[in-house]
C-alpha positions in Angstrom: 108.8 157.4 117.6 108.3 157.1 114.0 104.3 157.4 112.6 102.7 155.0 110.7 101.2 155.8 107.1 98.5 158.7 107.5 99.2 159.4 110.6 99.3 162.5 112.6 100.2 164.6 116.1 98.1 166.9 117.0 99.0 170.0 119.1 96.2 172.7 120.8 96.2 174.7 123.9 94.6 177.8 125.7 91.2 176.5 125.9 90.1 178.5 129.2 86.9 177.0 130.1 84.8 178.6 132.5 85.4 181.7 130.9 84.0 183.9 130.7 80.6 183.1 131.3 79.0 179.7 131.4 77.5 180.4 128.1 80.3 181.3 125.8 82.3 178.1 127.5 79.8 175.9 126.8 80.0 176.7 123.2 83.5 176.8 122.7 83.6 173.3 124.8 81.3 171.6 122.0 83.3 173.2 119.4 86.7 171.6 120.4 84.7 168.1 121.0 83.7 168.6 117.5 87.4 168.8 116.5 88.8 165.9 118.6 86.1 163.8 116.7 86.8 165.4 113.3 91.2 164.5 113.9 90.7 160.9 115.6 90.6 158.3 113.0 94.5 159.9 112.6 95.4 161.3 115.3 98.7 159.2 116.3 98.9 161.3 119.3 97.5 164.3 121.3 99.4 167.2 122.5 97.1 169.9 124.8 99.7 172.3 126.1 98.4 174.0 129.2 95.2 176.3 130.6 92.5 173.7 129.5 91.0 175.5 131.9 90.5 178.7 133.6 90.9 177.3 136.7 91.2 174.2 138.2 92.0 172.7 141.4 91.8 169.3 142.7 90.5 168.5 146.0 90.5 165.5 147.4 86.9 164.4 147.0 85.9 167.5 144.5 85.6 167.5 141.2 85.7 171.2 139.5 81.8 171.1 138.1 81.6 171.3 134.3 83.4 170.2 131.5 81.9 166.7 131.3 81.5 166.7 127.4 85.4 167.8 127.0 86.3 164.9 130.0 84.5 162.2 128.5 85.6 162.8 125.5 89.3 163.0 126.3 88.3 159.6 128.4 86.4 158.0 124.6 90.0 158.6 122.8 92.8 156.9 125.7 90.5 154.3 125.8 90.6 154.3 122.0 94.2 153.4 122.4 95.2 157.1 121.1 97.8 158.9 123.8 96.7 162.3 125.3 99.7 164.3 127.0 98.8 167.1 128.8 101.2 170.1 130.0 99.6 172.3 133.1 99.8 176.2 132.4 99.5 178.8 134.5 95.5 178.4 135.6 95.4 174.7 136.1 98.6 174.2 137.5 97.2 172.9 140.5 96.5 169.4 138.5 97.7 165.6 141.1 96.8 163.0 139.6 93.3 163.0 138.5 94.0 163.2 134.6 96.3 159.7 135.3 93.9 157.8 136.8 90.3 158.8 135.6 91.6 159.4 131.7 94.8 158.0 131.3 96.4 161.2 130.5 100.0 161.7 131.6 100.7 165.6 132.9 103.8 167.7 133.1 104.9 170.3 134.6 107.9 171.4 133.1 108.5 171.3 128.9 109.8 168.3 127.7 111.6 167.2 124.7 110.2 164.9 122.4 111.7 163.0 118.8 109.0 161.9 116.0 110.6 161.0 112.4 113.7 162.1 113.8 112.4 165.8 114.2 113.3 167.2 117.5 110.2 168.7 119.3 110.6 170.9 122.8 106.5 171.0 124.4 106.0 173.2 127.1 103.3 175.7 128.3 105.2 179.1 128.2 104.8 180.7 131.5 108.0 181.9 133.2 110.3 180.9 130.1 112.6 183.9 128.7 114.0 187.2 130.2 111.4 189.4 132.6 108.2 188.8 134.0 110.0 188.4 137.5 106.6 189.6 139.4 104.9 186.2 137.7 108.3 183.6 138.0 108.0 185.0 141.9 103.7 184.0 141.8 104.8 181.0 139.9 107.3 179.3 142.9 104.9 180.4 145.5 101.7 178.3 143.7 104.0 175.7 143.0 104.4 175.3 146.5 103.0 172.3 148.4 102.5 173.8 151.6 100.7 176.8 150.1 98.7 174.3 147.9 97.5 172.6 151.0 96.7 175.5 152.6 94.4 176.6 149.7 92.6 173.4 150.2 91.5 173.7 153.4 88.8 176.4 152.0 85.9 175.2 150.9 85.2 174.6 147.6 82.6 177.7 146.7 85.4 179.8 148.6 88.6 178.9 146.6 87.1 178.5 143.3 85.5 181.9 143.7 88.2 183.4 145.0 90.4 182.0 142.3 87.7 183.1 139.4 88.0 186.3 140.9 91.9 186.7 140.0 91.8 185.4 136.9 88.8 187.7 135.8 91.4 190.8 137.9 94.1 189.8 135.9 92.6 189.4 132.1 90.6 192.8 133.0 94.4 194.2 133.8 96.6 192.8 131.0 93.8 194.3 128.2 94.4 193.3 124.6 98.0 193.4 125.5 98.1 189.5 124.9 96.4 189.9 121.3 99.5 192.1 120.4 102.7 190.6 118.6 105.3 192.8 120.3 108.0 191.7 117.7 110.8 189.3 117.6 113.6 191.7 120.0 110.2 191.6 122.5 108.3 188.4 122.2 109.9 186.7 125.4 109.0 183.0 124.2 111.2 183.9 120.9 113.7 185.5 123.3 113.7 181.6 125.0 113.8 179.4 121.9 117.1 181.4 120.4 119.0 181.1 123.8 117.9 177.8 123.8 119.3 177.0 120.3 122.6 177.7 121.4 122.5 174.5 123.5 120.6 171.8 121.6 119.0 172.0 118.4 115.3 171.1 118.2 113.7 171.9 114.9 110.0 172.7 116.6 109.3 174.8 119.8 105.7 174.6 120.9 104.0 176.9 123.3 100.9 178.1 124.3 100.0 181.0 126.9 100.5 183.9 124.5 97.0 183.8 122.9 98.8 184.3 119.6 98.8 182.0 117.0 102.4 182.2 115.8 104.6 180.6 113.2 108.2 182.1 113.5 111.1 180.8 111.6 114.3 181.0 114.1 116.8 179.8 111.7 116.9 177.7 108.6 116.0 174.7 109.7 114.3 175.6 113.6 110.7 176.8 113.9 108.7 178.2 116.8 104.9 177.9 116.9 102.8 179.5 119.7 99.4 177.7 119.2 97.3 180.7 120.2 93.8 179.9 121.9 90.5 179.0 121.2 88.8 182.0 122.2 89.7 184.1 119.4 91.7 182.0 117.0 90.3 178.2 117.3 94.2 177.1 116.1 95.7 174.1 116.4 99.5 173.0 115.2 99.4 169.2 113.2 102.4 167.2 112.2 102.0 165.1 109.4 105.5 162.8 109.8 107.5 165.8 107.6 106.6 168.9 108.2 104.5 170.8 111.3 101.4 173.2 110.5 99.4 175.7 111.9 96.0 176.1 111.4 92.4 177.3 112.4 89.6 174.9 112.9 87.1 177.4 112.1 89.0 179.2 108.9 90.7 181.9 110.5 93.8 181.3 108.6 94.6 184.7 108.1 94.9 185.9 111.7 98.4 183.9 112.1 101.1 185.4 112.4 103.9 183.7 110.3 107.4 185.3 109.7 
């Protein structure tokens, strides 16, 4: 795909609604409506790369309650005519095909590869990618799983998603600041990925989400990885303007990324 004159692709990830309270989702929802308005007269297309939300599961006649302003929104830009792609992460992975048919969104579930202006892009959430973490590839397989995914549906709704909320609060109350931590290059397992990667096939962007670190690494000369970060802490975002791709924070917290 090549853009058109003053256009852009937007990339963001990591939003997490629902948590950690009702409050502090609410406000970070409005902000990242505000910033889909504020990048759609040209937006080419939209990238959002995984854990939209803290949890999300899809039952049959269900719908997850919240998140109306960020759904209808996403709903005002397809019908605009402007593509949304949406990559599952490891709390909504659960996703069938209500993004398709109510908003028009196409959703992944593995990274895919991607060419704009003849710049190779490879999209994916994160989770599982690079060396370790066996305890969470193992997890991973098991939720994957159709049979287990039915057999989570059976509960009722108020039983699942409370049981779910539960875990996730257990597991972010576990890992700590841990994920605010740039471990370094010879430790960051998404780094780890992209160089074993670039031994196959050359792609000159890798963007991720899931570390909750907004990162701008430079592989090799002319290769790139970007981890978009979140918008709990950072509000950051990745844009690519036909040339060259860009990380930034909607609300000025330039200086928290990490670029090496």
């Amino acid at each position: 795909m090549e853009l058109a004159p003053g256009k852009k692709i937007y990339f963001l990830s990591d939003f997490h609604l629902g948590a950690p309270d009702h409050a502090s989702s609410l406000e970070r929802e409005k902000r990242i409506v505000a910033f889909l308005d504020s990048i759609k007269a040209e937006a080419a297309i939209i990238f959002v790369v995984g854990d939209m939300f803290d949890f999300w599961y899809e039952y049959r006649k269900v719908v997850p309650k919240g998140y109306v302003r960020l759904l209808g929104k996403l709903a005002e830009i397809t019908d605009a005519g402007i593509p949304v792609h949406f990559f599952v992460g490891n709390h909504d992975m659960w996703m069938k095909d209500y993004f398709q048919q109510e908003l028009n969104i196409p959703v992944y579930f593995e990274p895919l590869a991607f060419t704009f202006n003849s710049r190779k892009f490879l999209i994916g959430h994160g989770d599982g990618l690079g060396p370790g973490d066996k305890g969470y590839k193992f997890l991973k397989k098991i939720f994957r799983n159709r049979a287990c995914q039915w057999f989570f549906g059976i509960f009722p709704p108020y039983i699942g998603m409370g049981l779910a909320n539960y875990l996730s609060r257990r597991s972010r109350a576990q890992t700590g600041k841990s994920e605010e931590e740039f471990m370094g290059a010879e430790r960051e397992w998404l780094i780890l990925y992209c160089k074993e990667r670039l031994k196959k096939d050359h792609f000159d962007f890798f963007v991720f989400g899931h570390r909750h670190l907004a990162i701008d690494y430079r592989l090799t000369e002319d290769s790139r990885y970007i981890n978009l970060g979140d918008w709990i802490h950072y509000s950051s975002y990745a844009v690519f303007d036909g040339a060259e791709l860009y990380l930034r924070s909607f609300t000025g917290k330039e200086e928290k990324i990490i670029r090496l």
